[in-house]
N, C-alpha and C positions, 0 to 999 in steps of 0.2 A: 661851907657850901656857897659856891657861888651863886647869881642870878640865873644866869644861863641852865646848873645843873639846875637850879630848884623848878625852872621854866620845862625842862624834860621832862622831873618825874614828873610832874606835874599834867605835863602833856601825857606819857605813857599810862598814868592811872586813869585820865578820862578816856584815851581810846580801850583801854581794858573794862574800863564800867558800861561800856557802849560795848563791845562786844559781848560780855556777862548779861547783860539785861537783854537784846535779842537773844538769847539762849535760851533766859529764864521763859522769857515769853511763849517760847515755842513750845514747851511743857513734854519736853522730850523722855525717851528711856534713858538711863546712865551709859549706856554703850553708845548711844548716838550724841550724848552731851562731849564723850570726850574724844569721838573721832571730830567733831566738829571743833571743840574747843585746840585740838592740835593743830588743825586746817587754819586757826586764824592765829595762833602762837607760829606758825610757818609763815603766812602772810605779811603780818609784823614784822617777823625777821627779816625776811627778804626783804620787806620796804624800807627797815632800818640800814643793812647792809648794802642797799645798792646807793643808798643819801650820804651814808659815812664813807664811801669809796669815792664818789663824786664829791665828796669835800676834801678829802684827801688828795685825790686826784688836780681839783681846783687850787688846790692853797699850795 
């Protein structure tokens, strides 16, 4: 494992534990934990996909 990859997960597990604990805090029902929790597994995504297109794009 490179620096670079250990820098990612790295990064993707603190914005996962920042999304997980505004969850927790909100002390929601199980159906609104996981329409919420897919709303911000979609956000990620898209923020990841549009950064990896633009590096690609760039390089």
């Amino acid at each position: 494992m490179t620096m670079e990859t250990g820098a990612n997960i790295l990064w993707f597990a603190m914005a996962f534990t920042l999304v997980l604990s505004a969850l927790v805090v909100r002390r929601l029902p199980a159906a609104d934990w996981i329409k919420m929790g897919l709303a911000w597994v979609a956000i990620f995504a898209l923020v990841f996909l549009a950064i990896r297109t633009y590096q690609l794009a760039a390089g």
